[in-house]
N, CA, C and O atoms as a DFTB+ gen file, in Angstrom:
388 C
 N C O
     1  1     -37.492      15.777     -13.895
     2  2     -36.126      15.298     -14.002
     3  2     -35.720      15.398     -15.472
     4  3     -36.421      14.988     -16.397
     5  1     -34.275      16.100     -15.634
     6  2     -33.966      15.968     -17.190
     7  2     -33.463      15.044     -17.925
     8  3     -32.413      14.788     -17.337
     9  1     -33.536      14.205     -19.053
    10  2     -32.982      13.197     -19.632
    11  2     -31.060      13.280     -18.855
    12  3     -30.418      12.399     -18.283
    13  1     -30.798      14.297     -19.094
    14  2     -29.193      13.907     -18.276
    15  2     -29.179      13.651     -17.031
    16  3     -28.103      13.210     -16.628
    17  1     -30.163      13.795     -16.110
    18  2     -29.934      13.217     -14.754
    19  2     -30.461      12.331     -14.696
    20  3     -30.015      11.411     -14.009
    21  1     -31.736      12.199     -15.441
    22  2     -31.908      10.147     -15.370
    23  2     -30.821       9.255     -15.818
    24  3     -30.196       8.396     -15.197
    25  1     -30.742       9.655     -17.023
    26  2     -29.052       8.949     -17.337
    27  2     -27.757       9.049     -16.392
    28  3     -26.678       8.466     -16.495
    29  1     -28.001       9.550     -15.878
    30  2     -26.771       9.737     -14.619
    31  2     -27.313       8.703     -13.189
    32  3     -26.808       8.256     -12.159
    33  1     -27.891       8.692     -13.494
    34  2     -29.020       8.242     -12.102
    35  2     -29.255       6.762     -12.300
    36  3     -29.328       5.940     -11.385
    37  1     -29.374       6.493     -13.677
    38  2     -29.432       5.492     -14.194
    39  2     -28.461       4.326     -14.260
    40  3     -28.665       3.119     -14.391
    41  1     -27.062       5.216     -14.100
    42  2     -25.676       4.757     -14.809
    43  2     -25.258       4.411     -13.302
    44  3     -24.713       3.323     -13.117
    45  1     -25.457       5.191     -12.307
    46  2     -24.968       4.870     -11.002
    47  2     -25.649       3.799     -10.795
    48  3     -24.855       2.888     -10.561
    49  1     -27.403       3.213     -10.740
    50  2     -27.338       2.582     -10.264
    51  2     -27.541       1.222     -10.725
    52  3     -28.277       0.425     -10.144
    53  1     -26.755       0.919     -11.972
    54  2     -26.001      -0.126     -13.000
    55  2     -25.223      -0.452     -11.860
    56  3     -25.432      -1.316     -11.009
    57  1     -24.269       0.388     -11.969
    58  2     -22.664       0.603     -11.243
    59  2     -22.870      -0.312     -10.269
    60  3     -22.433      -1.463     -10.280
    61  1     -24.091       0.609      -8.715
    62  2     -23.745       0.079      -7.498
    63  2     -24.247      -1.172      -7.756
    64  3     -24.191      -1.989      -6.836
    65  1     -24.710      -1.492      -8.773
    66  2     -25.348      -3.439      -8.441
    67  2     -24.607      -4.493      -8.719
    68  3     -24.753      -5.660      -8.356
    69  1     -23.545      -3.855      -9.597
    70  2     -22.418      -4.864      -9.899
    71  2     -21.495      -5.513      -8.684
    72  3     -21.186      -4.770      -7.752
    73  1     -21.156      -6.565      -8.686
    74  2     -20.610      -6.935      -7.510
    75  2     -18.920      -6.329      -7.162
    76  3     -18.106      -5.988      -8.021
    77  1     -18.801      -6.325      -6.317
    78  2     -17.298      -5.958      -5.303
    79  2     -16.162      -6.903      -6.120
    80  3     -16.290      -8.127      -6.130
    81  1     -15.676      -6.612      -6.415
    82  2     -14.682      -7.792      -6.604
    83  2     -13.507      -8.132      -5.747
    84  3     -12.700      -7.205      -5.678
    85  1     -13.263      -8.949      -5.235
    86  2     -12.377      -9.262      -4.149
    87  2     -10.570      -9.709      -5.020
    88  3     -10.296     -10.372      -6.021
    89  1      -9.641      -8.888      -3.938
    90  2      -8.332      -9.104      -4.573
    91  2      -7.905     -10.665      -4.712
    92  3      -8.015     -11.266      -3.643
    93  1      -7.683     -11.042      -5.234
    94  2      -6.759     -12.563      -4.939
    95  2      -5.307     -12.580      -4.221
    96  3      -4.342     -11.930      -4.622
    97  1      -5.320     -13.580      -2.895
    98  2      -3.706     -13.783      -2.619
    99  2      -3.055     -14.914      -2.534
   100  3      -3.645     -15.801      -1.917
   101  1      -2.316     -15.092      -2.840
   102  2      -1.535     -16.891      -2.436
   103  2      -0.774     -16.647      -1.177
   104  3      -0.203     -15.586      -0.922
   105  1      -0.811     -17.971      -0.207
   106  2       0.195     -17.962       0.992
   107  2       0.992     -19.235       0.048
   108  3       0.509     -20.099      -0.684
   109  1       2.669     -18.864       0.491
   110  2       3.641     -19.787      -0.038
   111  2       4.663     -19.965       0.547
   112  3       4.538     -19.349       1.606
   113  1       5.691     -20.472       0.513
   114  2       7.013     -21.429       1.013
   115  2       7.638     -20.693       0.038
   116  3       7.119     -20.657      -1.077
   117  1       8.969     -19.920       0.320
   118  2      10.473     -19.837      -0.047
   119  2      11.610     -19.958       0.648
   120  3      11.692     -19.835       1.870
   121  1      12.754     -20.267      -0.307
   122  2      13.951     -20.616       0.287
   123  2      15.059     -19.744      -0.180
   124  3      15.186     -19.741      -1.405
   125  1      15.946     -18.954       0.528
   126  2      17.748     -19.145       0.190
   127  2      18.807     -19.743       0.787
   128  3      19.071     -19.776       1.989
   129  1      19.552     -20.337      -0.362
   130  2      20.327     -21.142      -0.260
   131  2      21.691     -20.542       0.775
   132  3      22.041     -21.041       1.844
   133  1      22.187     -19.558       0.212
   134  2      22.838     -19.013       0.967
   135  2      23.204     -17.492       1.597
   136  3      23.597     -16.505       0.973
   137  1      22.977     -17.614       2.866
   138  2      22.619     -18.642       3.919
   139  2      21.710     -19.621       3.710
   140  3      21.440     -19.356       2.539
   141  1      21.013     -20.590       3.987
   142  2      19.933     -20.879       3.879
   143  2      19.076     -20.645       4.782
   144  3      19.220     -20.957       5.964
   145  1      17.974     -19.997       4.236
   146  2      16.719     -19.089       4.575
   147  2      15.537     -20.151       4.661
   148  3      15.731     -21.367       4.670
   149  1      14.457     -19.623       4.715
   150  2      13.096     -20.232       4.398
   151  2      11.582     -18.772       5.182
   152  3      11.370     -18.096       6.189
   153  1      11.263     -18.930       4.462
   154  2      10.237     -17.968       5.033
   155  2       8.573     -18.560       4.526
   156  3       8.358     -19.371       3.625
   157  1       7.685     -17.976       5.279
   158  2       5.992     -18.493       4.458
   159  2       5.423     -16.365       4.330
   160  3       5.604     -15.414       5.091
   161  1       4.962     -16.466       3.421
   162  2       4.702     -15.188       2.999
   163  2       2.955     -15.299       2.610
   164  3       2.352     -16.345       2.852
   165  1       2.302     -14.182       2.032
   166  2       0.988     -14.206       1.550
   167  2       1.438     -12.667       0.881
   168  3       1.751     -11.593       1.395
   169  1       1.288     -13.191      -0.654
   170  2       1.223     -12.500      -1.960
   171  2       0.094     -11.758      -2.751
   172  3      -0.665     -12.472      -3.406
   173  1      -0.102     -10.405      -2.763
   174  2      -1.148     -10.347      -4.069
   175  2      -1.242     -10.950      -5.575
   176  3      -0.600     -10.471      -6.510
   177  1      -1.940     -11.832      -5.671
   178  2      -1.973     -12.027      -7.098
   179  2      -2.720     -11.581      -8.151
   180  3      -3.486     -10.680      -7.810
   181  1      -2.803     -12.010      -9.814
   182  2      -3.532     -11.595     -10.745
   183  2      -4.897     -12.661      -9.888
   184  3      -4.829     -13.673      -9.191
   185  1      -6.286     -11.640     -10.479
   186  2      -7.285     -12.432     -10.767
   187  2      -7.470     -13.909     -10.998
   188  3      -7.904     -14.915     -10.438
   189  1      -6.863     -13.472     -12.213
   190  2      -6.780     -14.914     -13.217
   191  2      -5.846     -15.944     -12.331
   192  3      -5.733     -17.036     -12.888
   193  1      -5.255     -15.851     -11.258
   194  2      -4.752     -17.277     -10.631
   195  2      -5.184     -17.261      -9.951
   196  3      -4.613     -17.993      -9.144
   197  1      -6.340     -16.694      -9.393
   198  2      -7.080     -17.072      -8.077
   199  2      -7.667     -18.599      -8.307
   200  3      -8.303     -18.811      -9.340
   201  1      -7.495     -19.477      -7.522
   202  2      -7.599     -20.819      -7.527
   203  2      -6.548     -21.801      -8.442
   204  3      -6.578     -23.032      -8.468
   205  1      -5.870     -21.158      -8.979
   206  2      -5.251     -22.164     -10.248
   207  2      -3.697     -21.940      -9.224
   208  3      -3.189     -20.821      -9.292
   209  1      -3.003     -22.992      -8.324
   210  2      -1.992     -22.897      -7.734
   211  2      -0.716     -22.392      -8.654
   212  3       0.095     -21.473      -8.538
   213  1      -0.933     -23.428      -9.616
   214  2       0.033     -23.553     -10.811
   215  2       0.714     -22.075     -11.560
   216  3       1.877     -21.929     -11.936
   217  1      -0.570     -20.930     -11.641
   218  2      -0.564     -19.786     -12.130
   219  2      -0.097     -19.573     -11.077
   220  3       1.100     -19.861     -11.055
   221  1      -0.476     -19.194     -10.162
   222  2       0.055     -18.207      -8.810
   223  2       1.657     -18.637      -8.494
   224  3       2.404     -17.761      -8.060
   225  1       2.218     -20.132      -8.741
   226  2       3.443     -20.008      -8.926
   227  2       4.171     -19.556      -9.568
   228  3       5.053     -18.815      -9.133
   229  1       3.989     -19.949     -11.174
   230  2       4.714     -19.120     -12.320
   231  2       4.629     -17.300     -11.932
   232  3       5.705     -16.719     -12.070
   233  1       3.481     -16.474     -11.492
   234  2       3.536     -15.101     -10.840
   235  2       4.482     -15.122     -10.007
   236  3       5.405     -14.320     -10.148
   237  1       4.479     -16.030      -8.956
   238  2       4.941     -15.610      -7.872
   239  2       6.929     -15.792      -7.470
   240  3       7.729     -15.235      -6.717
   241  1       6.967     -16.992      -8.584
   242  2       8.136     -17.189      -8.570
   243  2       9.289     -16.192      -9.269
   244  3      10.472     -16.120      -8.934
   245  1       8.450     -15.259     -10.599
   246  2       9.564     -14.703     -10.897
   247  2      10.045     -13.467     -10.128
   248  3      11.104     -12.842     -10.180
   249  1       8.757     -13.288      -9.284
   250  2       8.707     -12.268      -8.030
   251  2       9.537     -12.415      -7.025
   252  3       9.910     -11.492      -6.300
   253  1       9.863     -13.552      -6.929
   254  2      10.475     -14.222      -5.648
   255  2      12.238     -14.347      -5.825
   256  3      13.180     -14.450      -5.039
   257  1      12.082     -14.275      -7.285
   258  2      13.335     -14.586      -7.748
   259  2      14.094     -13.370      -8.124
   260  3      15.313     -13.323      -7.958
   261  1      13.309     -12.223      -8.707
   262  2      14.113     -10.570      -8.456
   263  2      15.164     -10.358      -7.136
   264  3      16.310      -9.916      -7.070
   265  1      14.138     -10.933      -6.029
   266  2      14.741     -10.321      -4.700
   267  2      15.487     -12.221      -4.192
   268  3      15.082     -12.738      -3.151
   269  1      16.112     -12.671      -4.738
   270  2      17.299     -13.566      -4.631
   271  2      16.460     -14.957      -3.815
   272  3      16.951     -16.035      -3.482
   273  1      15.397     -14.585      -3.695
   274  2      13.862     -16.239      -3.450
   275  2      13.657     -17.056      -4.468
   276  3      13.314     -16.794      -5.621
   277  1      14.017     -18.603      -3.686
   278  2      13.192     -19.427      -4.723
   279  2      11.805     -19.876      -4.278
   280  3      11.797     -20.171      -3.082
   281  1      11.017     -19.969      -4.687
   282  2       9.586     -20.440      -4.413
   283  2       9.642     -22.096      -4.701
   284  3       9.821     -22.785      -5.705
   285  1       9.364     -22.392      -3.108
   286  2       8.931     -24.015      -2.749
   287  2       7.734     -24.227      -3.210
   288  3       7.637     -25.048      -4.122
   289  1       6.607     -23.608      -2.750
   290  2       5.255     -23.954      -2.837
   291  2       4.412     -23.166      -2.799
   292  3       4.654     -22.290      -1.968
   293  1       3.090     -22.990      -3.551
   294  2       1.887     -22.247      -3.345
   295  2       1.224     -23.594      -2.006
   296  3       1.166     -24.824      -2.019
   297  1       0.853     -22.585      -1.055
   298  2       0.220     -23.154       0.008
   299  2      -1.596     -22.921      -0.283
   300  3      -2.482     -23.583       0.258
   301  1      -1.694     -22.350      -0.788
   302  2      -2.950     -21.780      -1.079
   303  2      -3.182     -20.635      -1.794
   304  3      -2.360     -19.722      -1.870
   305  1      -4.234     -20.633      -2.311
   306  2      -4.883     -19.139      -2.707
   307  2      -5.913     -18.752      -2.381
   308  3      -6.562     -19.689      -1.915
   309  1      -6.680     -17.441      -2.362
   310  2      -7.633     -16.650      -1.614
   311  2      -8.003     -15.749      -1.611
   312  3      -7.201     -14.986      -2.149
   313  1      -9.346     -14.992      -1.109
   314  2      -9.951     -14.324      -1.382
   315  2      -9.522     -12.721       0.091
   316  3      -8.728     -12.806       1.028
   317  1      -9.855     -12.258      -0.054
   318  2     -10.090     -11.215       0.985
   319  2     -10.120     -12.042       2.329
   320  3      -9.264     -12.322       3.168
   321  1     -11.172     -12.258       2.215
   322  2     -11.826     -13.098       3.299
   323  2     -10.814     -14.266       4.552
   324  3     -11.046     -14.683       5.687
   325  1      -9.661     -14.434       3.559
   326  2      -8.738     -15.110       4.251
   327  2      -7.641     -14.447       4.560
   328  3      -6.764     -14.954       5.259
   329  1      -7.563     -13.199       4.056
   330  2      -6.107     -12.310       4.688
   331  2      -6.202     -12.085       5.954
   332  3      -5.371     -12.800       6.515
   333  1      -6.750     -11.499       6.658
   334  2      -6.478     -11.293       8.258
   335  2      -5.780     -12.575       9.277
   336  3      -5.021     -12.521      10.245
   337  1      -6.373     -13.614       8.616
   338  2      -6.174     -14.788       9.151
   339  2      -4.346     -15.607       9.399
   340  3      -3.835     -16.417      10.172
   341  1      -3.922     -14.791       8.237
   342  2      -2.609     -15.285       7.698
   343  2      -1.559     -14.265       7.770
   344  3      -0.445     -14.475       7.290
   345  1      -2.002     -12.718       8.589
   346  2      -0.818     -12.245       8.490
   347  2       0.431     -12.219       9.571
   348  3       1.607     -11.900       9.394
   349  1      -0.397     -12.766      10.998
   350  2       0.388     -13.025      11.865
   351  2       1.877     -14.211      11.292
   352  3       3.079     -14.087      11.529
   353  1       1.230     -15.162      10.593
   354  2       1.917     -16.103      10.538
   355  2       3.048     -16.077       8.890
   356  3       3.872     -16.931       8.563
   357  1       2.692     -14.854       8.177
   358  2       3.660     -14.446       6.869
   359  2       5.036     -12.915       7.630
   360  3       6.107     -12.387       7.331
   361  1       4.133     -12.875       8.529
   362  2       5.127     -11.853       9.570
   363  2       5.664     -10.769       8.327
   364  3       4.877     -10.394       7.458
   365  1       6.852     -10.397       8.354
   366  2       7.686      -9.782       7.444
   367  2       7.639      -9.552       6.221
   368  3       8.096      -8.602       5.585
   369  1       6.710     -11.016       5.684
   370  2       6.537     -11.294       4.323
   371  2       5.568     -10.781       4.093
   372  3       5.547     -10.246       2.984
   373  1       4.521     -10.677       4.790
   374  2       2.891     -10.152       4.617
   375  2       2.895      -9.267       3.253
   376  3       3.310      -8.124       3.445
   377  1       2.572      -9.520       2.105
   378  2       1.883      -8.169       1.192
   379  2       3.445      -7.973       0.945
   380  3       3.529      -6.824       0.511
   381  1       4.612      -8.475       1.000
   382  2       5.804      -8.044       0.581
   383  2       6.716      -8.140      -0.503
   384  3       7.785      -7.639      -0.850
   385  1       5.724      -9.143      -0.987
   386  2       6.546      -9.359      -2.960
   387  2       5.046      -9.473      -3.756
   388  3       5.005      -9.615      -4.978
C-alpha cells in the first residue's frame, strides 16, 4: 500500500466515525390578525437553538414575520427523530418557513 492510499484510507475512516449530526426543528403557534388566522407549523432551525426555545423564537419569528406571521409560541424543539410524528398535524406549514 502507498503512503497516499493509507492516508486516504486513513482520512475516510476518521470521517465515517464521526457522528451523524441530526437537523434541529421547532413546532410553533402563529397568528394573523387580519383576517385572523392561527396555524401550528414545524420549522428548520439553526443548531445552536436546538433546545434553547428562546433562540428558536427570535429565528423563527423574523421568519414568520417576512410572510405577514406573528409567532405565539415555540411549542418545542427537536431532533430528526421527532419530525415524522408532527407533520400530519403542521399540515401546510410542515418545513414551510
Amino acid at each position: 500500500m502507498t503512503l497516499k492510499t493509507f492516508a486516504l484510507a486513513a482520512a475516510f475512516a476518521v470521517v465515517a466515525a464521526l457522528p451523524a449530526s441530526a437537523a434541529c426543528y421547532a413546532e410553533y403557534r402563529a397568528q394573523k390578525t387580519s383576517p385572523l388566522q392561527f396555524h401550528v407549523g414545524v420549522a428548520q432551525i439553526a443548531d445552536s437553538s436546538c433546545g434553547n426555545p428562546a433562540a428558536a423564537a427570535q429565528e423563527l419569528g423574523s421568519r414568520l414575520g417576512q410572510n405577514g406571521w406573528t409567532l405565539v409560541d415555540v411549542l418545542s424543539t427537536f431532533t430528526d427523530e421527532g419530525l415524522a410524528s408532527r407533520r400530519q398535524r403542521a399540515g401546510q406549514y410542515f418545513l414551510r418557513f
